[in-house]
N, C-alpha and C positions, 0 to 999 in steps of 0.2 A: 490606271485606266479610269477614265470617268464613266459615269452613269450614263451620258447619252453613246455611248460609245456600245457600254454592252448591252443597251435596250433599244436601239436603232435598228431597226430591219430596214431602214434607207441606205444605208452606205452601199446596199447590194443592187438597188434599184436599179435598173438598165444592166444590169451584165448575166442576166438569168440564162440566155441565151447562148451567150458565149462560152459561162458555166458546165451549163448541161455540155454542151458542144466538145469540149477540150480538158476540162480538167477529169485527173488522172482516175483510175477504178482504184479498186483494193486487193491483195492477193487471193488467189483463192485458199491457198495455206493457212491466209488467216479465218475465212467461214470455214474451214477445215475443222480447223482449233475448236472455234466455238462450239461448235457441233458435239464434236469427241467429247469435249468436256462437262458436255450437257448443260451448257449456257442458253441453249437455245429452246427448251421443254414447254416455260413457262411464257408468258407475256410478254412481249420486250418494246419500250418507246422508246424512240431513235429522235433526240433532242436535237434541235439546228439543223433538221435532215437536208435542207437546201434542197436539191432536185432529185435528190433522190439515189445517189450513188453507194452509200451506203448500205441505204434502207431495200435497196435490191439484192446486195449480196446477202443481208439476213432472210430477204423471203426468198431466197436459190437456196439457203441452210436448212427450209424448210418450219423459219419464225413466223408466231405470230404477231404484227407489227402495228405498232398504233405514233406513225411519223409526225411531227410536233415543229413545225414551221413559222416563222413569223413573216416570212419576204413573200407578197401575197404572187409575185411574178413565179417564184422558185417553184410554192406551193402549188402552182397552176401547171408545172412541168412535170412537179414528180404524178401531179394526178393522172395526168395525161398517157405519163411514160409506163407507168405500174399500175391501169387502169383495170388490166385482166385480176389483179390481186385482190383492190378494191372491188369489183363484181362477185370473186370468191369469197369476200367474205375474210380474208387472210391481213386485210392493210386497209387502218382508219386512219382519215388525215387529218390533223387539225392546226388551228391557226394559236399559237402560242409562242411562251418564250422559257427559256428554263426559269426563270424565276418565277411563271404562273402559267404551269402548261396546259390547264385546263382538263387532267386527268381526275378521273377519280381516285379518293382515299385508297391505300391499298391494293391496286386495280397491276402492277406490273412486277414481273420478277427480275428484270434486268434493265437499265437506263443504258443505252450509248450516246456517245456525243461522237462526230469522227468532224475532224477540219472544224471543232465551233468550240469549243469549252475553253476558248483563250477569248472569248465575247462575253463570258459567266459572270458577274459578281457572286462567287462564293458564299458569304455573308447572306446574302436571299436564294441561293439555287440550291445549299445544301439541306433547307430548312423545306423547302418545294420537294427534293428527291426521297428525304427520308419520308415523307406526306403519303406519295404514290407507289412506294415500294412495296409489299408483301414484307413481313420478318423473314432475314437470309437474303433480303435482296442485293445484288452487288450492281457496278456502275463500272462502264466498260468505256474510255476516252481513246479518242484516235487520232493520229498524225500523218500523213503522207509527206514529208521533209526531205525534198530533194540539195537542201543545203550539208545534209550530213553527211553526202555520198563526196570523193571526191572523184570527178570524170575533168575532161576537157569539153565536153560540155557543158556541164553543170557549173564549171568556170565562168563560159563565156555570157551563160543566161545571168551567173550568176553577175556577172560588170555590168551587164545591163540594167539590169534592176537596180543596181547601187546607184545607178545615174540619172534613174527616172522617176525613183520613189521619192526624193526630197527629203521632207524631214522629219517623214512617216518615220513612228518607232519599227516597222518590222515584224509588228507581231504576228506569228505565225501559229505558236502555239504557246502553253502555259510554263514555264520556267519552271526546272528542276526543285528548286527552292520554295515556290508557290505550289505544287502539286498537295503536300497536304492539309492547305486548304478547302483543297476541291474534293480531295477522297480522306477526310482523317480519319478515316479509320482502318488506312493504311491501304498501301497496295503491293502488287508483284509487275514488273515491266518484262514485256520480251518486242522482239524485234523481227520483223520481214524483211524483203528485198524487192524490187521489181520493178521493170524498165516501162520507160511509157512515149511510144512511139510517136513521132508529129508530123504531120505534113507543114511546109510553110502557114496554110491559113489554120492550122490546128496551134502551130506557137504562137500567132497573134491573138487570135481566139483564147488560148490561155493566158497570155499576159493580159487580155482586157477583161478576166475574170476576178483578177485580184485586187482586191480592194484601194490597197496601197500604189495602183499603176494607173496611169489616166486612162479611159476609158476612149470609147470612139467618139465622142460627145465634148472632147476637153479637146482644147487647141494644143496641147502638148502631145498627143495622140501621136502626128504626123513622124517628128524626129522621133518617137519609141518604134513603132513601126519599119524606120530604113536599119535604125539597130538590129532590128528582130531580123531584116531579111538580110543585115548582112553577116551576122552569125549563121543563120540558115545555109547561105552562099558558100560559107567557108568550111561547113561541119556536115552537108547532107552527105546522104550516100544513099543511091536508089528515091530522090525523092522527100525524103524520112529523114528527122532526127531523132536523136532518144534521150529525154533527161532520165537519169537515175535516180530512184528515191529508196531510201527508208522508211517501213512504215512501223512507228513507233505505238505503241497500245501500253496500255494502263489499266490493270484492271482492282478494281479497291472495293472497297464500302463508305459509308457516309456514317454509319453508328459507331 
């Protein structure tokens, strides 16, 4: 991974929309989690929060949330969408990146990252976490990975993608082998489930939120789009398709 790769908050430019729009929530089982376990008491900034899908399910846990954005389009949605939070007083937003999030020393007891910590240079972001953390602080990474599940849907999305992304690596999230990097000082993994409904303009919408897939802007656009609708064609029911995902979590320290 190069440097412009994980300090780029352009690669997301133009798909904020489509973002917000279609891509997938998070279990509730897992704010569940948090909660019970009492991850959720103290401070928590939600790093790469994008528009905010995350950063919602931790203030429904009843967090206090300080979201840490670099994509000024994304930043502009999650203000938008979690406005009532912001008024209360419960969610600060700010414009950052995990390698210089702009928190204060000290200032948080829990770090998440969900869908972004595969953007990290570890080398600068674990030097920035341990900075803003409290002593005892931990650091919570998250996945939504509909490639682990296997469906005949998740198939079909999945040929599509293999034929439109080129000769993007794929990266989706951080590699079993690099995770203690990001957390050495160790972590425990557990695992979710949970379906995520699409109307036709709901899977286009999601394929143009992925970084790795031409956008509506690229003349490649056109052929990913008759793909999209003709897996749609051959897989809805009611309307609806449903990719299945796993959602993978990580929870560690950086000391």
């Amino acid at each position: 991974m190069n440097d412009s790769e994980v300090v780029n908050p352009a690669r997301f430019l133009g798909r904020a929309d489509a973002y917000a729009a279609a891509r997938p929530g998070y279990p509730a089982a897992l704010g569940a989690w948090l909660r019970d376990a009492g991850l959720l008491t103290g401070r928590v900034a939600d790093i790469g929060a994008g528009t905010g899908r995350f950063t919602a399910l931790l203030l429904d846990m009843g967090a206090s949330v300080a979201a840490v954005e670099p994509n000024p389009e994304m930043r502009a949605h999650l203000e938008d969408h979690l406005s009532a939070a912001v008024r209360a007083g419960q969610l600060t937003v700010h414009a950052g990146t995990s390698e210089a999030t702009g928190l204060a020393d000290g200032s948080v007891d829990l770090i998440t990252a969900a869908q972004a910590a595969h953007w990290f240079d570890p080398a600068r972001t674990v030097p920035e976490f341990r900075r803003v953390l409290r002593p005892g602080g931990r650091v919570l990474l998250v996945w939504n990975d509909w490639r682990a599940v296997d469906s005949m849907f998740n198939r079909a999305y999945g040929e599509v993608v293999r034929q439109h992304a080129g000769d993007d690596p794929l990266r989706t999230r951080v590699l079993d082998d690099e995770l203690p990097l990001h957390l050495p000082g160790g972590f425990e993994r557990l695992t979710f489930t949970h379906r995520h409904p699409l109307s036709r303009e709901g899977l286009t919408a999601l394929a143009s939120s992925v970084s790795y897939l031409p956008n509506q802007n690229d003349p490649a656009y056109p052929a990913l789009r008759g793909d999209l609708n003709a897996i749609f064609d051959s897989h809805q029911s009611g309307g609806l398709v449903a990719l299945d995902y796993q959602t993978q979590v990580f929870l560690g320290s950086v000391e």
